[in-house]
FISE-991509 format. One record per residue: residue in one letter; x, y, z of N, C-alpha, C, O, CB in turn; residue number from 1. Coordinates in steps of 0.2 Angstrom, whole numbers, always signed. Glycine has a CB too. Example, Ala and Ser with C-alpha at 12.3 -4.5 7.8 and 13.67 -1.06 7.14 Angstrom:
2
PT  vexza    nxx    nyy    nzz   caxx   cayy   cazz    cxx    cyy    czz    oxx    oyy    ozz   cbxx   cbyy   cbzz  miti
PT      A    +66    -28    +39    +62    -22    +39    +66    -16    +39    +71    -17    +42    +57    -22    +45     1
PT      S    +64    -11    +35    +68     -5    +36    +64     +0    +39    +67     +6    +40    +70     -3    +29     2
end
This chain:
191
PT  vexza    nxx    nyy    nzz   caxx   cayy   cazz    cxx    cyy    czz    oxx    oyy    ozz   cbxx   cbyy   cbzz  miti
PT      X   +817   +284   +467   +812   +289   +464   +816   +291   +458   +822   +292   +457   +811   +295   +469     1
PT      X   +812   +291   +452   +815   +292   +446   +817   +299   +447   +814   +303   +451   +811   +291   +440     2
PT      X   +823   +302   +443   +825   +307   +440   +819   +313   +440   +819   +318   +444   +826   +304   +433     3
PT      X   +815   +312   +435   +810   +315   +433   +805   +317   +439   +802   +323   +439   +807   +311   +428     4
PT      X   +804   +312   +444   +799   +313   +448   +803   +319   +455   +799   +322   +459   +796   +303   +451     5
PT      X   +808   +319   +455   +813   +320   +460   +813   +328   +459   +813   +331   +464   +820   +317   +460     6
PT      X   +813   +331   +452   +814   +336   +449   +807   +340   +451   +807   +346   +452   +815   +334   +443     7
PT      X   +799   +336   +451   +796   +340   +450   +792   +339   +457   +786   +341   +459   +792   +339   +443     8
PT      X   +797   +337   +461   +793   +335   +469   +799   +344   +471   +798   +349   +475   +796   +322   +475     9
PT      X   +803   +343   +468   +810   +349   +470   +805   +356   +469   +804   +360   +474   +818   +348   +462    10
PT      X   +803   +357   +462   +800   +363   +460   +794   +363   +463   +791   +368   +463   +800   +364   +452    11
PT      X   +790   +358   +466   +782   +361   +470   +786   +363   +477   +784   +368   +479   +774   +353   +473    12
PT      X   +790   +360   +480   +794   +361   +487   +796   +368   +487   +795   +372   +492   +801   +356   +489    13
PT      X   +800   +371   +480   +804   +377   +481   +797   +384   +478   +798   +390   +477   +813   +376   +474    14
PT      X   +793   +381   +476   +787   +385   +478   +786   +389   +486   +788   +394   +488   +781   +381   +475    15
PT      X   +783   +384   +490   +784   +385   +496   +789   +389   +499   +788   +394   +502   +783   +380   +499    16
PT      X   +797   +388   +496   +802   +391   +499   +801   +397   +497   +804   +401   +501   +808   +390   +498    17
PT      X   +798   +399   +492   +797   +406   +489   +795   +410   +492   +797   +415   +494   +794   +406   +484    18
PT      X   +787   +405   +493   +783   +411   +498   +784   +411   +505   +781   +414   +509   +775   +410   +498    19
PT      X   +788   +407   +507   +790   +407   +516   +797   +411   +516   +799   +414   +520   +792   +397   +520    20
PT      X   +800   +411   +510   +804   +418   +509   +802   +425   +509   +806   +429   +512   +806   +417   +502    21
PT      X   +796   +427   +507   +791   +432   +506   +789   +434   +511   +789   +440   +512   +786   +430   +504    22
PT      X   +787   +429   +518   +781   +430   +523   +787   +431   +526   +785   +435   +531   +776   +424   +525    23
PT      X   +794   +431   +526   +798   +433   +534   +802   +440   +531   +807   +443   +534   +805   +426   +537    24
PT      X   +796   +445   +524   +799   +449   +524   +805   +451   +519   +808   +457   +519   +800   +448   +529    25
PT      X   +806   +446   +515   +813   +444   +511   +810   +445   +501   +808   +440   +498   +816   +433   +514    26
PT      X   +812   +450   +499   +812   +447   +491   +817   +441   +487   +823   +440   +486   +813   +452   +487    27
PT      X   +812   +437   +487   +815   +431   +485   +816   +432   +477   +817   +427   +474   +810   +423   +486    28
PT      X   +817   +438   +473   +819   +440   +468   +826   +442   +465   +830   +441   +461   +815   +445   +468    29
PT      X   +826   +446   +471   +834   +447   +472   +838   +443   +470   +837   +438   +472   +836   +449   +477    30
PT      X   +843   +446   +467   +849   +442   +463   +850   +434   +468   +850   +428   +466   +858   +448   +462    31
PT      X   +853   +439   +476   +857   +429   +481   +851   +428   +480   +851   +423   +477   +861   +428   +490    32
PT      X   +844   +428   +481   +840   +422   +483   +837   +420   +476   +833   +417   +478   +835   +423   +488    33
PT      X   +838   +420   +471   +834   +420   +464   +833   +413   +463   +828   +411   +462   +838   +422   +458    34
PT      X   +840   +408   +466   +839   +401   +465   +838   +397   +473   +838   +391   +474   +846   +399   +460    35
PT      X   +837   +400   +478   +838   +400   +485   +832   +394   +485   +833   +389   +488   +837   +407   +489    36
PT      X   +827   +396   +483   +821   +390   +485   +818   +384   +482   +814   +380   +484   +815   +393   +484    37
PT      X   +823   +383   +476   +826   +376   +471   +831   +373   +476   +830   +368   +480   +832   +378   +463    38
PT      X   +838   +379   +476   +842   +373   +481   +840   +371   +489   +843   +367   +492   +850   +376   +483    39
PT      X   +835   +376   +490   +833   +374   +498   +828   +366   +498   +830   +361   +501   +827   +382   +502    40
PT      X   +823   +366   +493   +819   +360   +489   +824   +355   +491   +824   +352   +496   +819   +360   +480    41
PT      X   +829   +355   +484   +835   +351   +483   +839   +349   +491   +842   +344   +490   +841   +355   +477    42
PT      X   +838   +351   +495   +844   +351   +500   +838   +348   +506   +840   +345   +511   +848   +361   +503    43
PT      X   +832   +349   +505   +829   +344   +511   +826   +340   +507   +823   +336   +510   +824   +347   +515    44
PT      X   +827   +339   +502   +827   +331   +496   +832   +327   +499   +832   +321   +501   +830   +332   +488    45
PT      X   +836   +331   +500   +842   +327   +500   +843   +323   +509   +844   +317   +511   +850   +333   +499    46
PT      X   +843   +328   +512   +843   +328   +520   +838   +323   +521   +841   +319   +526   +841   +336   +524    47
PT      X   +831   +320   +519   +826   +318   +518   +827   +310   +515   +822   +307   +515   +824   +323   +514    48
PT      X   +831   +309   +513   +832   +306   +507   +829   +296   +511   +824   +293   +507   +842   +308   +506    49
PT      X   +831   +293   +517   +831   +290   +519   +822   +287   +518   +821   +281   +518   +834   +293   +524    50
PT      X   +817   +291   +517   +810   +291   +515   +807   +289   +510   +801   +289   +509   +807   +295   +515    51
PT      X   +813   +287   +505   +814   +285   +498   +819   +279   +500   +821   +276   +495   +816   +291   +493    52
PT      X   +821   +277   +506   +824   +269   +505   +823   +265   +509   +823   +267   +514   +830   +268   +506    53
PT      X   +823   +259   +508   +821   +253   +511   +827   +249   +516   +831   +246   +513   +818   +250   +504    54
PT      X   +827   +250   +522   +832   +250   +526   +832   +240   +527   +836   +237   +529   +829   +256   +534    55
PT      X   +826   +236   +523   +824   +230   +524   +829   +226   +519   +832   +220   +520   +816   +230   +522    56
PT      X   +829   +229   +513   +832   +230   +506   +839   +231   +508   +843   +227   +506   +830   +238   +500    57
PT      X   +841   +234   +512   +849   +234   +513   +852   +230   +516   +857   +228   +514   +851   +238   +517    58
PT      X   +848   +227   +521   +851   +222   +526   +852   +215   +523   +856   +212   +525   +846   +221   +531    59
PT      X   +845   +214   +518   +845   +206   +516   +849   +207   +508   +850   +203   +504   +836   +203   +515    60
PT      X   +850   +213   +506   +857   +212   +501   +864   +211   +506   +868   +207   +503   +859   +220   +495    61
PT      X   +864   +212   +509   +873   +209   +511   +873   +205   +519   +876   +206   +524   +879   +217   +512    62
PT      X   +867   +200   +517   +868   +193   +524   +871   +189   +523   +869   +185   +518   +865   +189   +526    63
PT      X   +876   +188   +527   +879   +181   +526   +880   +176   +532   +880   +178   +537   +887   +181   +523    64
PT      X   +879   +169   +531   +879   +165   +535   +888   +164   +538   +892   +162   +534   +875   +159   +533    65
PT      X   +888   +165   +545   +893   +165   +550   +893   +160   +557   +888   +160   +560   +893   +172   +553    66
PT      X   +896   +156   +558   +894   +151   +563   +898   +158   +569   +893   +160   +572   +898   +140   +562    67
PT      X   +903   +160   +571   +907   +163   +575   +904   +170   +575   +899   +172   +572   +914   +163   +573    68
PT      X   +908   +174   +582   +908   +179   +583   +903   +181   +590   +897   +180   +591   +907   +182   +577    69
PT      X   +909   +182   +597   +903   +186   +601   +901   +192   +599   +895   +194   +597   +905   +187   +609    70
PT      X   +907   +197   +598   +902   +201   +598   +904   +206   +591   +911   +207   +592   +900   +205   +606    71
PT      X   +901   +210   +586   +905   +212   +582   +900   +220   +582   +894   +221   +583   +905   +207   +574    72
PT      X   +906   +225   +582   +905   +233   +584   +906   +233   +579   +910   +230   +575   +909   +237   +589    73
PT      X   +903   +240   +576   +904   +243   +572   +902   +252   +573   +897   +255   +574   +901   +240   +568    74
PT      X   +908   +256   +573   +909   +261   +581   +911   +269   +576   +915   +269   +571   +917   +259   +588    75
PT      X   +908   +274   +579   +907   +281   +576   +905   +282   +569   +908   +285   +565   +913   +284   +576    76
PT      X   +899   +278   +567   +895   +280   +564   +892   +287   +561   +886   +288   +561   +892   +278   +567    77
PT      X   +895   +292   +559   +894   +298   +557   +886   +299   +555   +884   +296   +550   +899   +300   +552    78
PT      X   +881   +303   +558   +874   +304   +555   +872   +310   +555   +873   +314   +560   +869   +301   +557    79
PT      X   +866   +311   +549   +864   +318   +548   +858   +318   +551   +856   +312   +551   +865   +321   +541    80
PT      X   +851   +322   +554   +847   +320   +553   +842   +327   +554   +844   +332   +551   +847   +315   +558    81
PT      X   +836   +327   +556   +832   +334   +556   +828   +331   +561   +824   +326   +561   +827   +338   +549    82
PT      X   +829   +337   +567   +821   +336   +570   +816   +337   +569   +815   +343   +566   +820   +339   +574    83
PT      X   +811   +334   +569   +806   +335   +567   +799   +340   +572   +793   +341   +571   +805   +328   +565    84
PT      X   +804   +341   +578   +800   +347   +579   +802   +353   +576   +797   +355   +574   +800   +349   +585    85
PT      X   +808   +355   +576   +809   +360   +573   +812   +362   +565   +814   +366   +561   +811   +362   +577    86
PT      X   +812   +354   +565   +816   +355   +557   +823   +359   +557   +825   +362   +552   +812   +360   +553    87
PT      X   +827   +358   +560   +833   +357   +562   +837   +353   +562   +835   +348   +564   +833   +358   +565    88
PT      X   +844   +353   +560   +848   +347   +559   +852   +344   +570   +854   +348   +574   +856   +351   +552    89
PT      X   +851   +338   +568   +854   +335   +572   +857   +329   +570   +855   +325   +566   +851   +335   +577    90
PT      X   +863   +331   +575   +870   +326   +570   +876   +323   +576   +878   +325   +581   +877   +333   +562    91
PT      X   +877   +318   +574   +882   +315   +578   +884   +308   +575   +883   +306   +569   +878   +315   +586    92
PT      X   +886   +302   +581   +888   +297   +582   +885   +291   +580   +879   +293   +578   +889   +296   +586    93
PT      X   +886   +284   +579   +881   +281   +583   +886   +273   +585   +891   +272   +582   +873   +280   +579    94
PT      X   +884   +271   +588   +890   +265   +586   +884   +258   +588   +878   +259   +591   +900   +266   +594    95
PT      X   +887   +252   +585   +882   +247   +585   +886   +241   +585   +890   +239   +581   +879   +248   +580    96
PT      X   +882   +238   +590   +885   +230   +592   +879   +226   +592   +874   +227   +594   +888   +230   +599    97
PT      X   +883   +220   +589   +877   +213   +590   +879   +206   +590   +884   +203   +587   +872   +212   +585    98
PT      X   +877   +203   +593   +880   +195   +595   +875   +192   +586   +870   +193   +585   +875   +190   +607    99
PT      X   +879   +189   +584   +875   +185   +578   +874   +177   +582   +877   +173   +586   +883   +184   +569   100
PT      X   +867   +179   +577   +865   +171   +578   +865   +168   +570   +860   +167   +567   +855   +171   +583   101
PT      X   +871   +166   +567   +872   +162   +562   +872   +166   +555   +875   +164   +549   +866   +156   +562   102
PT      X   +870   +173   +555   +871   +178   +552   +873   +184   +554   +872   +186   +559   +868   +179   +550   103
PT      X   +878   +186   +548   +880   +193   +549   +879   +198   +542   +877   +196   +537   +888   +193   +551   104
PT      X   +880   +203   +543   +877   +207   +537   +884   +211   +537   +888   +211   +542   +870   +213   +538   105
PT      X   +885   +215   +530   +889   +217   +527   +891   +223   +532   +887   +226   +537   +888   +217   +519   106
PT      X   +897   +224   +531   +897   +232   +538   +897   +237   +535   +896   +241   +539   +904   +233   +545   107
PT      X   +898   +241   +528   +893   +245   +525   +889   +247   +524   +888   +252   +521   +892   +245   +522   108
PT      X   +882   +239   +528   +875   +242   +525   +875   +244   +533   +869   +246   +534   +868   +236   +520   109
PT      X   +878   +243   +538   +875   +247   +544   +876   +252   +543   +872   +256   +545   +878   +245   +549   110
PT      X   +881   +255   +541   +883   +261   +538   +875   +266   +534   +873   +271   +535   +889   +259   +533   111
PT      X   +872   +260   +529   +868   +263   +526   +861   +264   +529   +857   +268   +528   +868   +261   +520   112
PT      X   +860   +259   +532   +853   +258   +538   +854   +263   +543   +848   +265   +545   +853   +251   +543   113
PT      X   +861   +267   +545   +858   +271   +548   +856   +280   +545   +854   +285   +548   +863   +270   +553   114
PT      X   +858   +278   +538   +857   +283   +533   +850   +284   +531   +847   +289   +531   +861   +280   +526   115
PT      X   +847   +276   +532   +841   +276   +529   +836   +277   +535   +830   +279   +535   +840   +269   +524   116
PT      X   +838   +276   +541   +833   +280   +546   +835   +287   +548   +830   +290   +549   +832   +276   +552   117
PT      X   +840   +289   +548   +840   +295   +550   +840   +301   +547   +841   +307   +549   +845   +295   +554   118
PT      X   +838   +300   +538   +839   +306   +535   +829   +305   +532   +826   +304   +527   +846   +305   +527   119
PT      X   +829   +306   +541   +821   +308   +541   +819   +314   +546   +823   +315   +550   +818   +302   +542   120
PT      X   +814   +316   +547   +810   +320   +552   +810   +315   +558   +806   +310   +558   +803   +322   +549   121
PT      X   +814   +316   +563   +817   +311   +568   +817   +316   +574   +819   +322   +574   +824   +307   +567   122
PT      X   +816   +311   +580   +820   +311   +584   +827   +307   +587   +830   +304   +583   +817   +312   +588   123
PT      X   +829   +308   +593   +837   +304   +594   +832   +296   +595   +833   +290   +593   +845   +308   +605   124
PT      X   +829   +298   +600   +827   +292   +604   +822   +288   +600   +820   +282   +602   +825   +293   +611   125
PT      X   +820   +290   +597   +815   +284   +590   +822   +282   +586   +821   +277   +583   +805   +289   +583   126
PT      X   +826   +284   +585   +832   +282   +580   +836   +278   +581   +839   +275   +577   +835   +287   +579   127
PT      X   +837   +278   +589   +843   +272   +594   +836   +268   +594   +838   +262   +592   +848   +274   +605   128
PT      X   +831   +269   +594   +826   +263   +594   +824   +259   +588   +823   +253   +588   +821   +265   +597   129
PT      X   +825   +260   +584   +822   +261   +578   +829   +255   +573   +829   +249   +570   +822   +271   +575   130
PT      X   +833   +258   +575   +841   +256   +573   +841   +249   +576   +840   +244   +572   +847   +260   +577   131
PT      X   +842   +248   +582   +842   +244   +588   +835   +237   +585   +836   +232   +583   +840   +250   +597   132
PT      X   +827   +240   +585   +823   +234   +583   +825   +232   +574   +823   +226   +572   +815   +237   +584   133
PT      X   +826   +236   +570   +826   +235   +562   +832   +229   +563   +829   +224   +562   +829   +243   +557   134
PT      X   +840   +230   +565   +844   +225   +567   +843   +218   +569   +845   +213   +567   +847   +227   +570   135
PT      X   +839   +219   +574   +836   +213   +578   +830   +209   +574   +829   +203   +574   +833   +217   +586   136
PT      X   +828   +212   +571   +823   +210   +569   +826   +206   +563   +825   +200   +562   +818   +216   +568   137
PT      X   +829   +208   +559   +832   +207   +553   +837   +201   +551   +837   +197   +547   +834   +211   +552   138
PT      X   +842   +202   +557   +846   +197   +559   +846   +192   +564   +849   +187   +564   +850   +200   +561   139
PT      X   +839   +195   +567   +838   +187   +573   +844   +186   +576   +846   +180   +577   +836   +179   +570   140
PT      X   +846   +192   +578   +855   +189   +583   +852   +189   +591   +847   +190   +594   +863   +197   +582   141
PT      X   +858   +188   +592   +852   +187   +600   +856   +191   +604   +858   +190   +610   +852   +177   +604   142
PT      X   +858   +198   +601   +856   +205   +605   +858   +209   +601   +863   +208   +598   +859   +206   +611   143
PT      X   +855   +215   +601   +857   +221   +597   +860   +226   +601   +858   +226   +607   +851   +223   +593   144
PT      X   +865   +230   +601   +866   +238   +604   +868   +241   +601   +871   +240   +596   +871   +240   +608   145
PT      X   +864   +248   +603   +864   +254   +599   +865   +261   +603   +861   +262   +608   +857   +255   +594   146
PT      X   +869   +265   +602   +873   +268   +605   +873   +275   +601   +877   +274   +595   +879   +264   +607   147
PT      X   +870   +282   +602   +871   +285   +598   +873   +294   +604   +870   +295   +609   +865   +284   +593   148
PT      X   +875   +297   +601   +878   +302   +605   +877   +308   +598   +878   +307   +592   +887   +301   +607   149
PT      X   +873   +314   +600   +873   +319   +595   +872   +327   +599   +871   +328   +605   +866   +317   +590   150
PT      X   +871   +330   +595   +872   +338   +596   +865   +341   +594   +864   +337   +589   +879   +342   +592   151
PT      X   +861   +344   +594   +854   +345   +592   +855   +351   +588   +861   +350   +588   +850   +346   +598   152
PT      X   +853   +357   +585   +854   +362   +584   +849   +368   +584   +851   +373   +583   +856   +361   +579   153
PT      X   +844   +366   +586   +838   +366   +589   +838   +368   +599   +833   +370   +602   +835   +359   +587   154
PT      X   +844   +366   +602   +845   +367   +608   +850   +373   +610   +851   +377   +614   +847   +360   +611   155
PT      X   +854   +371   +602   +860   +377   +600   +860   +383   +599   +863   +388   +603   +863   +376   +595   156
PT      X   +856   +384   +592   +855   +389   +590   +848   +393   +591   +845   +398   +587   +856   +388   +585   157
PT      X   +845   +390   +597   +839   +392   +598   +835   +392   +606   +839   +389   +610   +836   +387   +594   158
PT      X   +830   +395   +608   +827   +391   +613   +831   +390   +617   +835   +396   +618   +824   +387   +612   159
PT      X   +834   +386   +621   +838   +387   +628   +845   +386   +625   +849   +383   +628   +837   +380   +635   160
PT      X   +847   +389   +621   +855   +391   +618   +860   +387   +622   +865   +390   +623   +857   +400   +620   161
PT      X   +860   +380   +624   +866   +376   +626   +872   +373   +620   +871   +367   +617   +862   +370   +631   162
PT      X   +875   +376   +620   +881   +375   +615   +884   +372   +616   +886   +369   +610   +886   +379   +615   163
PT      X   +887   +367   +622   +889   +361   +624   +884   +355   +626   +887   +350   +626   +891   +362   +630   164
PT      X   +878   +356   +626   +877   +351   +626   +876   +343   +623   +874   +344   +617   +874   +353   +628   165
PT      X   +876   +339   +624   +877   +335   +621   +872   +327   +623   +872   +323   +628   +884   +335   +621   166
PT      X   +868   +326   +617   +864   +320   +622   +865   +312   +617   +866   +310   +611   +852   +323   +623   167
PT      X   +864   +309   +624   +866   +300   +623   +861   +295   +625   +859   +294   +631   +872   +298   +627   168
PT      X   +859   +292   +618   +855   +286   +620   +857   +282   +619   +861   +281   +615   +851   +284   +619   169
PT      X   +853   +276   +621   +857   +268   +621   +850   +263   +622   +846   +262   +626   +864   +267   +628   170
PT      X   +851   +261   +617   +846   +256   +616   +849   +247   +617   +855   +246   +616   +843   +257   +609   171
PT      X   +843   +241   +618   +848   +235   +618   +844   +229   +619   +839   +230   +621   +852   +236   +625   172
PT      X   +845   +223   +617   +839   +218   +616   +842   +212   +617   +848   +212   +617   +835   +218   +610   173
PT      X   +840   +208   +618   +842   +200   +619   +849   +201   +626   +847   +204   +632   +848   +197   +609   174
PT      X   +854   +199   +625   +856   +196   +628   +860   +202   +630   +865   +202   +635   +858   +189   +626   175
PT      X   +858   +208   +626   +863   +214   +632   +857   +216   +635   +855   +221   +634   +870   +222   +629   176
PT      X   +854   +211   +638   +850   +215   +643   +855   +213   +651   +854   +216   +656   +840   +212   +643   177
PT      X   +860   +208   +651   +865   +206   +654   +870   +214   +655   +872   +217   +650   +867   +200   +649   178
PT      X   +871   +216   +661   +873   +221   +663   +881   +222   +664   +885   +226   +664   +870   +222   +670   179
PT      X   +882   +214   +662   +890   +214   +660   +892   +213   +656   +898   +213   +655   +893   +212   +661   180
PT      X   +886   +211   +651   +887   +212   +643   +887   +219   +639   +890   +220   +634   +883   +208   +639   181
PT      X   +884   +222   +641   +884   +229   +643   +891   +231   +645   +895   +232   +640   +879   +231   +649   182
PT      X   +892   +232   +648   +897   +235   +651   +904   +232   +644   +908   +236   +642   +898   +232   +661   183
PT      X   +904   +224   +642   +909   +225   +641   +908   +227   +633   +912   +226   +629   +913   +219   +643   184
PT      X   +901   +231   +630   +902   +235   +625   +905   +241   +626   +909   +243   +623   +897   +236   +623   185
PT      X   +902   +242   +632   +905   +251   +631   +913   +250   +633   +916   +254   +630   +900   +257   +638   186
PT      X   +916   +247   +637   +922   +246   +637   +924   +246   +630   +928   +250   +628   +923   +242   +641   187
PT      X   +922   +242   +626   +925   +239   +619   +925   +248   +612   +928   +250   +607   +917   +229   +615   188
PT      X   +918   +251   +617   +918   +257   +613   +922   +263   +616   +920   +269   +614   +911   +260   +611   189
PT      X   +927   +263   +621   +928   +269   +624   +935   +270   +621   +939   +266   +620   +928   +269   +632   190
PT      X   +936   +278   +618   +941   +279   +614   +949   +279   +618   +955   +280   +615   +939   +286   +610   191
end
């Protein structure tokens, strides 16, 4: 998205912040919030961002053809994300394994694929799925795993207030549908 376009999608967004600033009671005039409803714009622009990238585009810039490898992990995955029930950040892990069938992809853009799905209005488990089919789909390996662990903030700071909790999904296709190929992922991911 150009420059220009980013700018004036920023200033219709920090309109709304203005008046949802308003409605809970709050002068959005006042000196701290004067710029509050730009950087809020600017900050779910950003958080957001993923809706503006092409996760297809990533994958087929850095394929290369590999005859080897059972299985290649790529593990603690740091990600940002917002529920999209509540609009809340949820953040955690994710880690990712796949058997290559003659290709492999650069291990940077797994990094960015999982950039480009999760800096959306999401949940955990369309995201381990999502991750898990985009891979598979792309690579034609003959199995994908996806493995993601996160903290909700929405369960935290809200509603059933659980501070510890922590939830885990795991998605899987091809040939880790094999319960001992399985297993010897998660062994290969246990710290």
């Amino acid at each position: 998205m150009e420059q220009q376009n980013t700018d004036q999608l920023a200033a219709q967004i920090a309109q709304h912040f203005q008046a949802i600033i308003q409605l809970l009671g709050e002068n959005p005039n006042r000196e701290g919030l004067q710029k509050t409803p730009l950087r809020a714009a600017k900050a779910l622009l950003e958080n957001t961002r993923g809706y503006r990238q092409d996760p297809d585009r990533i994958v087929q810039a850095a394929m290369f053809e590999h005859p080897g490898s059972q299985i290649v992990v790529v593990r603690d995955i740091e990600f940002y994300s917002l529920c999209e029930h509540h609009i809340l950040p949820f953040f955690g892990t994710i880690t990712i394994g796949y058997i290559p069938n003659g290709k492999i992809v650069g291990l940077s853009k797994i990094g960015r694929i999982v950039d480009a799905l999760s800096r959306r209005l999401q949940v955990q488990e369309r995201l381990t799925r999502q991750l898990c089919d985009h891979l598979s789909d792309q690579l034609h390996a003959h199995g994908v795993i996806v493995y993601c662990q996160a903290q909700h903030l929405c369960m935290q700071m809200r509603g059933v207030s659980k501070q510890q909790a922590n939830t885990i999904t795991l998605e899987y296709t091809g040939e880790f549908d094999d319960p001992t190929l399985r297993a010897e992922f998660m062994r290969m991911i246990q710290k």
